[in-house]
LODRENDO-966277 format. One line per field, with one value per residue (C-alpha): residue number from 1; x, y, z; residue in one letter. Coordinates in steps of 0.02 Angstrom, whole numbers. Example, Ala and Ser with C-alpha at 12.3 -4.5 7.8 and 13.67 -1.06 7.14 Angstrom:
REM residues 2
num [1,2]
px [615,684]
py [-225,-53]
pz [390,357]
residuo [a,s]
REM end
This chain:
REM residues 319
num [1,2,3,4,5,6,7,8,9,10,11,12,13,14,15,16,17,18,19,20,21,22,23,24,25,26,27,28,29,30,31,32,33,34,35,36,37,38,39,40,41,42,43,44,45,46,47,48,49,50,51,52,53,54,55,56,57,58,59,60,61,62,63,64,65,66,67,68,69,70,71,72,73,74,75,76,77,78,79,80,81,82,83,84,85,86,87,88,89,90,91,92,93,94,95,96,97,98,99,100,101,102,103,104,105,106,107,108,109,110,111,112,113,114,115,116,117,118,119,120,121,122,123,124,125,126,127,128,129,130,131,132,133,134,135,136,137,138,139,140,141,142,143,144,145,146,147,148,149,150,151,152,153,154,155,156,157,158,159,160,161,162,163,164,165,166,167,168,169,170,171,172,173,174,175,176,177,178,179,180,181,182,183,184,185,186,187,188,189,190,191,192,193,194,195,196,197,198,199,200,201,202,203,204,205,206,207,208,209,210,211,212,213,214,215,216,217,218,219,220,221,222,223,224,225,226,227,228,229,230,231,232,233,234,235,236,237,238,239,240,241,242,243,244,245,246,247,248,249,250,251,252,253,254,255,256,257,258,259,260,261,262,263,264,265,266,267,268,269,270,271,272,273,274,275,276,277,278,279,280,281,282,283,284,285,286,287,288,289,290,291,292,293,294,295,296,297,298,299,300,301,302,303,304,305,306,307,308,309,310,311,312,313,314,315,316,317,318,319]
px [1694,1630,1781,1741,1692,1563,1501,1472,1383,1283,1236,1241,1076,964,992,932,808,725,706,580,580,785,880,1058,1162,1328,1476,1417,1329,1208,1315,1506,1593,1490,1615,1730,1581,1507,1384,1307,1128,1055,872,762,577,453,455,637,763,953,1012,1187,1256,1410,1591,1555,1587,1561,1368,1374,1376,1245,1137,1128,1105,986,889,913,838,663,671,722,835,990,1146,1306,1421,1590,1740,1872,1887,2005,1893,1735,1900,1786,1654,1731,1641,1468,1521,1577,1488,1293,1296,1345,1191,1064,1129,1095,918,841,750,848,710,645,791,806,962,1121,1256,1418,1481,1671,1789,1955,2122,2246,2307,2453,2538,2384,2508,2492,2285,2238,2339,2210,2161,2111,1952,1947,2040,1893,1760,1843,1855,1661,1625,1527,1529,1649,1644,1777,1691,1825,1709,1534,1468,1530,1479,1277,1270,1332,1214,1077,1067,1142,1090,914,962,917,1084,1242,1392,1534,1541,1702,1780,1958,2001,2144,2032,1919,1996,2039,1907,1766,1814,1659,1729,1597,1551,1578,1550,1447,1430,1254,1331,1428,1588,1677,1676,1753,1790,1894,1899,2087,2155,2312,2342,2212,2234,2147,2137,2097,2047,2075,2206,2086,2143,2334,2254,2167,2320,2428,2293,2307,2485,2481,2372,2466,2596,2468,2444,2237,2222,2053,2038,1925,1915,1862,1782,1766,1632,1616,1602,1719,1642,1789,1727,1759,1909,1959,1885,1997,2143,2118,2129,2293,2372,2467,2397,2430,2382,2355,2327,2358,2312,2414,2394,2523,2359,2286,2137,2228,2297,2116,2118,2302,2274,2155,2236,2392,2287,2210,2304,2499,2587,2509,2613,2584,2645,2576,2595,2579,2636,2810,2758,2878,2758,2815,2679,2720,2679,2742,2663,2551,2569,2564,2705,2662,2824,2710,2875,2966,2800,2774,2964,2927,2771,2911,2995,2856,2754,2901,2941,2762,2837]
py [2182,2311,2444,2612,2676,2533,2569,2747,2727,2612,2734,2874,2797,2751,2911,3005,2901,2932,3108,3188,3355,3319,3367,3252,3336,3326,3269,3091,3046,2910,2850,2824,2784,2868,2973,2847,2724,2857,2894,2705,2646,2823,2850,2968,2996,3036,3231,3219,3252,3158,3294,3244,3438,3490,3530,3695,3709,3883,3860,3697,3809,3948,3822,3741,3912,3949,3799,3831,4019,3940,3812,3661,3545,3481,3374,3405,3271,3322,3251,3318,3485,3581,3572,3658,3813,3888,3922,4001,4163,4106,4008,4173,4284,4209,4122,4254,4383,4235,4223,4387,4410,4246,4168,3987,3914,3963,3896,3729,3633,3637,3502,3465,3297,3305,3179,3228,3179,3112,2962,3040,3034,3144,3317,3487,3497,3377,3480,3524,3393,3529,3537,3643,3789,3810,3784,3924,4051,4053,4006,3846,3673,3519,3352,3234,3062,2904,2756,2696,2794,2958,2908,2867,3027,3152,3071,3060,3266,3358,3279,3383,3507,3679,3802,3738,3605,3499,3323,3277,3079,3008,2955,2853,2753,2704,2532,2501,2416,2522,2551,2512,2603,2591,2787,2858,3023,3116,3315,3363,3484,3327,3411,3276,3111,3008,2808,2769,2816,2812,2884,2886,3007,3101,3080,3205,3185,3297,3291,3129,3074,2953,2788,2849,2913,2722,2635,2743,2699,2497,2545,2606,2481,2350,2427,2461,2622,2691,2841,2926,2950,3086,3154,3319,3416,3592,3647,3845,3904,3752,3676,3580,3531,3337,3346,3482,3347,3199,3339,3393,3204,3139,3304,3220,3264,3220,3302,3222,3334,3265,3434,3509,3702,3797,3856,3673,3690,3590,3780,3848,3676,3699,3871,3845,3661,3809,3933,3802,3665,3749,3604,3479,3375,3403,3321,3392,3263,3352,3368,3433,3603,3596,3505,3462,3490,3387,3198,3116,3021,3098,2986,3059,2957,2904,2840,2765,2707,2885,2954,2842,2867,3068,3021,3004,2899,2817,2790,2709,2601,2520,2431]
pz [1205,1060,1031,1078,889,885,1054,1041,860,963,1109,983,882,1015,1109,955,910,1068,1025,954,764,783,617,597,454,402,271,219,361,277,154,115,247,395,441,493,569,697,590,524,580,636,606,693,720,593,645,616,469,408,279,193,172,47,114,176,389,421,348,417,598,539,495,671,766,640,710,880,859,783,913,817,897,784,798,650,632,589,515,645,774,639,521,654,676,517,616,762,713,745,914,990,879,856,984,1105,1025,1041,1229,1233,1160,1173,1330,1339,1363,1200,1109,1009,1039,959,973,865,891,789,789,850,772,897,841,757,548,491,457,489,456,591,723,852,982,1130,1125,1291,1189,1069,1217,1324,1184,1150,1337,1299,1371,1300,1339,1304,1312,1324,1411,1430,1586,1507,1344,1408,1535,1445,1274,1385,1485,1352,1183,1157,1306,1243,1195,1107,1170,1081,1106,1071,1019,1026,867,927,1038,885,870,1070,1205,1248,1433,1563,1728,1864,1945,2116,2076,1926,1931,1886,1750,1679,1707,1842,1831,1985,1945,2081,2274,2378,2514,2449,2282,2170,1987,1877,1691,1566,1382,1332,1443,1551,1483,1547,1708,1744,1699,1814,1941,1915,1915,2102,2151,2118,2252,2384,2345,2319,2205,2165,1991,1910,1733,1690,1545,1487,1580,1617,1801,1846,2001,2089,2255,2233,2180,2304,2456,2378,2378,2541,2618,2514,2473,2331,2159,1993,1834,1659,1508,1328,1240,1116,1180,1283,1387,1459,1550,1696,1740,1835,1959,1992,2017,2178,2238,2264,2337,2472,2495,2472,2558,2400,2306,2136,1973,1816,1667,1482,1315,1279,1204,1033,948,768,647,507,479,638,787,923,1070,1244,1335,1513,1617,1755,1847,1833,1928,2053,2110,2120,2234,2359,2482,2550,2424,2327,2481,2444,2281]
residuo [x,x,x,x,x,x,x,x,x,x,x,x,x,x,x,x,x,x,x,x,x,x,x,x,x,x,x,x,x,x,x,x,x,x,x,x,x,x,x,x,x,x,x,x,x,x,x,x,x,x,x,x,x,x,x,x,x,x,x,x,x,x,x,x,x,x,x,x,x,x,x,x,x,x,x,x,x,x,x,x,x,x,x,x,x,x,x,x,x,x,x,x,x,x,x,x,x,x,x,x,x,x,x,x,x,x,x,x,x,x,x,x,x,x,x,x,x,x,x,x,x,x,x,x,x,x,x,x,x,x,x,x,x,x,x,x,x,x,x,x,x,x,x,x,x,x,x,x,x,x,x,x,x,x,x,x,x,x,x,x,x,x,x,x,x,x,x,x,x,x,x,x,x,x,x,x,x,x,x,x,x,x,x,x,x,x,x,x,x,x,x,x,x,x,x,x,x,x,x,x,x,x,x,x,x,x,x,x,x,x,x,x,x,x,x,x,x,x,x,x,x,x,x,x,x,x,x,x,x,x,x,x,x,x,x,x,x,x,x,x,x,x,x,x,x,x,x,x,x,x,x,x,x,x,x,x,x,x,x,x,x,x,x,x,x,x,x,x,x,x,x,x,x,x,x,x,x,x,x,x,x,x,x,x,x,x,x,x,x,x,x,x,x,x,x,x,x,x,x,x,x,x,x,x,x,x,x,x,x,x,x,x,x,x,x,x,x,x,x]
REM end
């Protein structure tokens, strides 16, 4: 099996060659090292444009809602989500006055596909991994691929969509299998994703905390116990109905969230699961929130045994 860097190049270059006038810029990204490999093998149609830029992010940002206001779809590589922190301006700012002045469908499309650092010993500038805190600030849509069906649907509706998005990739799954979960669910706004359906527990991963989330699940089904497992990206106007139906049948719910931000995006589902199903179970699995910044690793620590026990008595008479 390809790992998931190689696979994603992979679905990354036919999806935008398939695509008609698109500009690809960024640091590097037809030469060197490709930005890590994400980069290698793109070409696009004879309309299009590959532009190598300087090191210069906040540009980097005008220049793609520039774009987007004279109709011209783009894609920017970048090198990792800190880095894309220089252009918060425009991401609130522009894009918020083009919202407000622009038919959408008049717009080009804008896309930033970063690479985020999780993998841990990077230090203090490679200290953002949530991409949902950047995504709620300026009220856009994230997505926070980790296997192949999330990977080719989220490519394949919002990749040339008219308006702005982040597309964002686990840099500490580079080198790991490229996971190839079969769907039972897919919101039409590409903000759910179901894999699994049980009767028995609802897991719900955010960020990228899906790999932990499946292994929890072949975890519990080893000891007869189904789980539904979904994974969820920052989407605004958060439609939860799915997940709220798997609740509603097992009313034992466990969160995964493997951001580094003391305001996890986890909070608005746990929020409503309270509000309409009080008697829930609920175990919410996160980072601890003293975070040292310095050169040290980044794991997020899942005690699959510790959680099962909390499910309860019966659950942990299954084992």
């Amino acid at each position: 099996m390809a790992s998931y860097i190689t696979a994603v190049n992979q679905l990354i270059a036919e999806r935008v060659a398939a695509i008609p006038t698109l500009v690809l810029y960024g640091e590097n990204i037809n030469n060197g090292s490709h930005i890590s490999g994400l980069t290698k093998n793109l070409e696009v149609q004879e309309s299009g444009r590959i532009l190598n830029v300087g090191n210069c992010e906040a540009t980097h940002c005008g220049f793609g809602f520039g774009l987007m206001m004279s109709g011209v779809s783009s894609v920017l590589f970048a090198k990792q989500l800190d880095f894309m922190l220089l252009g918060i301006e425009h991401f609130v700012n522009t894009y918020n006055f083009i919202r407000s002045h622009f038919p959408p469908n008049s717009l080009g499309s804008f896309t930033i596909v970063t690479l985020i650092c999780d993998q841990g010993f990077q230090g203090p500038q490679s200290s953002t991994n949530a991409l949902g805190d950047i995504c709620s600030l300026a009220r856009v849509p994230g997505y926070s691929v980790t296997n192949r069906q999330d990977v080719r649907y989220v490519l394949a509706t919002q990749l040339g969509k008219p308006g702005f998005r982040f597309i964002g990739l686990s840099q500490r799954l580079f080198p790991t299998e490229f996971m190839n979960l079969e769907t039972v669910y897919v919101a039409d706004d590409s903000s759910v994703f179901q894999y699994t359906q049980g009767s028995d527990v609802t897991i719900v991963c955010f960020n990228f905390s899906l790999p932990e989330g499946y292994a929890l699940h072949e975890q519990l089904s080893r000891r007869g116990i189904s789980s539904s497992l979904f994974s969820v990206n920052q989407v605004p106007k958060q439609n939860w109905d799915a997940i709220k139906k798997s609740v509603g049948q097992t009313r034992k719910l466990i969160v995964m969230d493997d951001s580094k931000s003391v305001n996890l995006s986890c909070y608005a589902l746990l929020h409503e699961i309270e509000d309409e199903f009080p008697s829930t179970q609920k175990i919410v699995v996160t980072r601890e929130t003293n975070i040292d910044f310095g050169v040290c690793p980044d794991n997020f620590q899942i005690d699959h045994d510790a959680i099962i026990a909390r499910l309860g008595t019966r659950m942990a008479a299954r084992r």
